[in-house]
Residue, then its C-alpha position, 0 to 999 in steps of 0.5 A: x500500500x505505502x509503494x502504491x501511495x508514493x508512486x501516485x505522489x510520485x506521478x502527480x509531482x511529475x504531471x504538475x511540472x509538465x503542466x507548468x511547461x510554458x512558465x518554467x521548465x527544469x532540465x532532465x538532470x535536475x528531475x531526476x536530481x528531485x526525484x533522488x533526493x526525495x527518494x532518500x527522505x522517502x527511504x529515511x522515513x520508511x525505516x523510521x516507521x519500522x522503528x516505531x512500529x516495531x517498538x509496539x509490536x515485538x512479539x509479532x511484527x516480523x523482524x523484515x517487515x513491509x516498511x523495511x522491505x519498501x525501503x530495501x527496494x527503494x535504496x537498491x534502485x538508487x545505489x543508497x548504500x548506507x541506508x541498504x547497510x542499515x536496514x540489514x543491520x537492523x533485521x539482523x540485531x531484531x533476530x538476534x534479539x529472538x535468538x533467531x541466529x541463522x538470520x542474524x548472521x546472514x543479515x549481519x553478514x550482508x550489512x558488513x560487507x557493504x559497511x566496508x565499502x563506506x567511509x565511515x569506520x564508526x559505523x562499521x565498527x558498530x555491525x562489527x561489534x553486532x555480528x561478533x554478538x551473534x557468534x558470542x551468543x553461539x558460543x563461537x568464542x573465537x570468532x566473536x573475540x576476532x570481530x571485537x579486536x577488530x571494531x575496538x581498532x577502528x573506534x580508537x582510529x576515530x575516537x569513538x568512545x560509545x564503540x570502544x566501551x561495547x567492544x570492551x564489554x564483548x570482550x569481558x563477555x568473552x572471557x565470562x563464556x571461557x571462565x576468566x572471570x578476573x579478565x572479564x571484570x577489570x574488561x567490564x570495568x573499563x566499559x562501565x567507567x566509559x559508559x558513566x562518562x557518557x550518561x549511557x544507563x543501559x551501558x551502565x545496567x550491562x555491565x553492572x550485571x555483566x560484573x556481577x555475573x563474574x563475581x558469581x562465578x568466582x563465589x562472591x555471592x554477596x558482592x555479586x547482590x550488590x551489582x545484581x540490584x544495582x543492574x536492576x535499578x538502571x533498567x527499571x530507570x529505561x523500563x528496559x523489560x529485557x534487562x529486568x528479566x536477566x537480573x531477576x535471572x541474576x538474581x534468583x540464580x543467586x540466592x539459589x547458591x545462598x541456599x534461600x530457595x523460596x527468593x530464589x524461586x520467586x526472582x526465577x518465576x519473575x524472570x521467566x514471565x518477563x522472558x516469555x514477553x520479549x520473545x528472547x529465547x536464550x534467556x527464556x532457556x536461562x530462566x528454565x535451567x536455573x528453575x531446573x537447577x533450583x527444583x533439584x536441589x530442593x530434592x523436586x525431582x519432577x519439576x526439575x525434569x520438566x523445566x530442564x527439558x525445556x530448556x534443552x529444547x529451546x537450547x537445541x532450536x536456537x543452536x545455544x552449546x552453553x544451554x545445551x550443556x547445562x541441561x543435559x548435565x543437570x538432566x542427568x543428575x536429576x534422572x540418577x537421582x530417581x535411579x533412571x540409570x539409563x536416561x542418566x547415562x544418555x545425557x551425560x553423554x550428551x553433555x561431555x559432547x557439547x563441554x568438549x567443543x565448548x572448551x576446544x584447546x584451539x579456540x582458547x589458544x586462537x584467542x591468546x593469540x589475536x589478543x597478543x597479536x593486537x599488543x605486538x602490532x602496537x609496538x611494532x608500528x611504534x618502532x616504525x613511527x621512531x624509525x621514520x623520526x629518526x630518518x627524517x632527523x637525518x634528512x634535516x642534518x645533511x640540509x642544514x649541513x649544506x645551508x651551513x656550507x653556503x654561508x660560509x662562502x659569505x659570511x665570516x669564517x669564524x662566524x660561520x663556524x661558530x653557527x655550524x658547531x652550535x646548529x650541528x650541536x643542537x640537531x646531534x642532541x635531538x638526532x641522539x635523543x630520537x636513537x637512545x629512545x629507539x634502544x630503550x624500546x627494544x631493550x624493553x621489549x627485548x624478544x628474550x623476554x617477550x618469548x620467556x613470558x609466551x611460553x610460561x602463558x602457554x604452559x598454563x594453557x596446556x595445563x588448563x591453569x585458567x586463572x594462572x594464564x589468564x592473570x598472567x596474560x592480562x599483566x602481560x599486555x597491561x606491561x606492555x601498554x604501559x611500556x609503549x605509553x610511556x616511550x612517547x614521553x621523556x618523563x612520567x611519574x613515579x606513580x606510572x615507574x612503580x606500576x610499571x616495575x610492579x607488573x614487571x617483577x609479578x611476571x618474572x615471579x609467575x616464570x621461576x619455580x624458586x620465586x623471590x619477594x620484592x618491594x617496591x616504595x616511594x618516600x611520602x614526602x615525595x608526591x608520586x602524581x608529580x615527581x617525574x622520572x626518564x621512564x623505565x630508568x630502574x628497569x635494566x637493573x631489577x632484570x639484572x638483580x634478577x637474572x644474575x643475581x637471584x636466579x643463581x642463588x635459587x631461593x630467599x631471593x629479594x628485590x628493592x627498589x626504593x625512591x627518596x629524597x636526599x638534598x633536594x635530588x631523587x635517589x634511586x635505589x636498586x637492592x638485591x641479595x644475590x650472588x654479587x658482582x664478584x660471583x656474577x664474573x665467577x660464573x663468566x655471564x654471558x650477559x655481560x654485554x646486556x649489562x654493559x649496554x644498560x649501564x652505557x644507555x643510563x649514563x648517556x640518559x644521565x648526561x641528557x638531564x644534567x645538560x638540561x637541568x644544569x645539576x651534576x647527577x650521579x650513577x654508581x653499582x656497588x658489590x654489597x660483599x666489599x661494603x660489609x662481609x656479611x651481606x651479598x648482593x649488588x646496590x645500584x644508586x641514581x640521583x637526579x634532580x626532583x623535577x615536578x609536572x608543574x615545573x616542566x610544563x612552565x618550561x614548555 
């Protein structure tokens, strides 16, 4: 009815220009100009419709329903690209939104491939995001984890903040599916804080329960009450029916484990009321496990058999391995409760068959791997960014080289030489500058390291130590993001030096199997937030503590490092209780190189902030054992002058 409509506007547009001929007449380009851009308002209005009439309508408007499908036709005939990309967008989020995945991934599919064409990177990132949801929600954790790193890299390009904080929350969900609950938290955290910023409440209703959910699972039960209510109280503010029935889900799953069983079957009875409503299948079986869960532990053994094959059946027709699982697991238990051995038998079965694939070794190393990849990237292209800087410093010495040569042909020797040695003195500081923080990068993202701290992550993979790889893999890339942040700086605070050495020295204890303590403290009357340092100044010589000191020593190994004020000068002090510099040469290291190179970089770093700063520094490496016979080890000690934030930013 709506084409029909348009097309008799359409025609008696044209028939009352062609009546108006004698007055006025309008070129065949500018016709059909008028008719374009009316046909793009046309399209615009049409998806709006759909938008509001599927608002009142959800359980029954089909999700490509006749506004949609004028507006496809009307944007295919006229190459409307983008609005083609949002209507299939649109279609796939309302089928995932019924837990109808083939067709959310088929439409999801369509709107992506024509998003790539655009030059719009928000928006593409956005169907990225919402595609890697549908994988998600079918447990093909691999690709939704590939599909989030990659809308994450495209709203930072942008700066898109809104799709940076559901890429973060994808991930956290990620992590939730695969059982690193710490990962997902610190992620979910980071998109809650964004959403705040934003004022975006249904971002701050997710990710609440999101938290809760991995507080749950790590037998936080009370904490996780806490987010559950909190979650509760952001959807009912947007009347969100969706987001209420999940925390009643959250929370009667909750008290379940407290052992409060009538709360419980009271949030569960709620929850799947409010499912029902919204059609969304995947928390409609939700709520049918945990009611099953609940009736069995009440010892209610048919009335768990009839919500647990509930949910199996929806889980098996929305194709949900997770619910599959789950239900056939407690099925299992439920029949060998009522002494039904054989029923028992056939769904445990079926469930180790769907834990296997849910728990594929490959899909876990496949996203280790895509998440250290996006970290070695970002330090590669940080390498080439420092690379083409110093080229281009090169460039400009060998230009003022020849402008130098030219005026001394007219100007005074001594003149001219005196320009070049101050003009070549001032580009070789620079040029020296751009090189010392090149070496510093690759001293610190030195491959021995990088390779050591790979292969203890996939140790702990092979082995299934979950919470170990996962703690070791995010201070892994939390390390790194720190160490590429701070190369872009010629000071930080001591705050950003400790945070840094911090995660460093957990590392290293995560790789021996004799670990060693460590210490890391600031004087209080140095203020950490403003006190600035050269970034990782300490960190060539805590690896050397480690590596040729407590490494041969074997146990009882302890590492220092202390920051204080001493006549208005910063003093550094490295201490361990190793072996020495004596054992060290006893034993003919054959890092010795390393050592000279770290102490070679921190005397030219030195001799850079005594020029600027105009104050003698000081640097020295002291064998504990001359000092005193009873102790072992090696202190190092630098002092430099106490500058704050405020004082260099008046110089700049």
């Amino acid at each position: 009815m709506s084409r029909i409509l348009y097309i008799l506007a359409l025609v008696f547009i044209i028939a009352s220009c062609s009546s108006e001929g004698e007055k006025s007449s309008l070129p065949d380009a500018d016709i059909a100009l008028s008719i374009r851009e009316t046909d793009s308002v046309v399209v615009a209005s049409l998806i709006n419709k759909s938008k509001a009439n599927f608002s009142l309508n959800k359980t029954t408007t089909p999700a490509f329903d006749e506004y949609l499908k004028d507006a496809e036709e009307l944007a295919i005939s006229n190459d409307f690209q983008k609005p083609l990309s949002e209507i299939y967008h649109l279609v796939g989020v309302r089928h995932r939104n019924r837990s109808e995945y083939g067709d959310a991934i088929r439409f999801a599919t369509k709107a992506l491939d024509i998003g790539k064409t655009l030059d719009d990177k928000s928006t593409l990132a956005n169907y990225i995001n919402m595609a890697a949801v549908v994988y998600r929600r079918v447990d093909e954790n691999s690709k939704a984890m590939e599909l989030h790193m990659q809308a994450m890299e495209l709203a930072e390009e942008v700066n898109d903040s809104f799709q940076i904080a559901v890429s973060l929350n994808g991930v956290g969900n990620v992590y939730l599916n695969l059982e690193r609950y710490h990962a997902s938290i610190e992620y979910f955290k980071q998109s809650f804080e964004i959403a705040v910023s934003r004022g975006n409440v249904l971002g701050q209703a997710i990710n609440t329960n999101n938290i809760g959910e991995s507080l749950k699972h790590i037998g936080e039960i009370d904490s996780a009450l806490v987010y559950f209510y909190e979650s509760l109280d952001y959807n009912t503010q947007i009347d969100s029916k969706v987001g209420q029935a999940i925390c009643f889900n959250s929370i009667g799953d909750a008290y379940r484990l407290k052992k409060d069983y009538n709360q419980a079957l009271k949030y569960l009875r709620k929850a799947l009321v409010l499912n029902r409503e919204t059609r969304d299948f995947i928390n409609v079986a939700m709520s049918y496990s945990i009611l099953g869960e609940t009736y069995l532990e009440v010892h209610d053994y048919e009335n768990a058999i009839i919500n647990l094959k509930e949910g199996l059946r929806i889980g098996q027709e929305i194709g949900s391995k997770y619910m599959i699982e789950t239900c056939a697991r407690l099925l299992s238990q439920a029949y060998e409760k009522q002494y039904n051995l054989r029923q028992s038998l056939e769904y445990l079965k079926l469930s180790q068959a769907y834990k296997d694939s849910i728990f594929d070794e490959k899909s876990v190393r496949h996203i280790a791997v895509i998440t250290t990849t996006h970290e070695a990237e970002q330090a590669k292209a940080k390498i080439v960014q420092l690379n083409n800087e110093s080229s281009l410093q090169k460039s400009l010495i060998k230009q003022q080289k020849r402008a130098i040569v030219y005026f001394v042909f007219f100007v005074l020797a001594i003149i001219g030489a005196a320009i070049l040695i101050y003009r070549q003195s001032k580009l070789n500081e620079g040029y020296k500058s751009i090189l010392m923080q090149q070496r510093l990068l690759r001293s610190q993202m030195n491959p021995h390291f990088i390779f050591n701290a790979l292969s203890a992550i996939q140790v702990y993979i092979l082995e299934n130590d979950m919470d170990n790889s996962s703690r070791f893999l995010a201070d892994f890339a939390k390390l790194m993001r720190l160490v590429l942040r701070s190369s872009q700086r010629e000071y930080i605070t001591l705050e950003e030096e400790k945070d840094m050495l911090e995660y460093y020295l957990k590392l290293q204890q995560l790789r021996f199997v004799d670990s060693f303590d460590f210490e890391v403290s600031i004087e209080e009357e140095l203020d950490s937030r403003e006190v600035l340092i050269p970034p990782m100044i300490t960190q060539p010589f805590v690896e050397n503590s480690i590596e040729h000191g407590l490494k041969s020593l074997g146990r009882d190994g302890r590492v220092k490092v202390r920051f204080r004020s001493i006549n208005k000068k910063l003093l550094v002090e490295i201490e361990d209780n190793g072996i020495g510099l004596t054992g060290a040469k006893l034993r003919k290291d054959s890092s010795s190189k390393h050592e000279s190179m770290a102490t070679q970089i921190t005397n030219d770093r030195l001799h850079v902030i005594e020029k600027m700063t105009k104050t003698e520094t000081l640097f020295e490496i002291n064998d504990l054992q001359e000092i005193s016979p009873q102790k072992s080890g090696v202190l190092v000690r630098i002092e430099i002058p106490i500058i704050e934030a405020e004082d260099l930013a008046k110089k700049k």
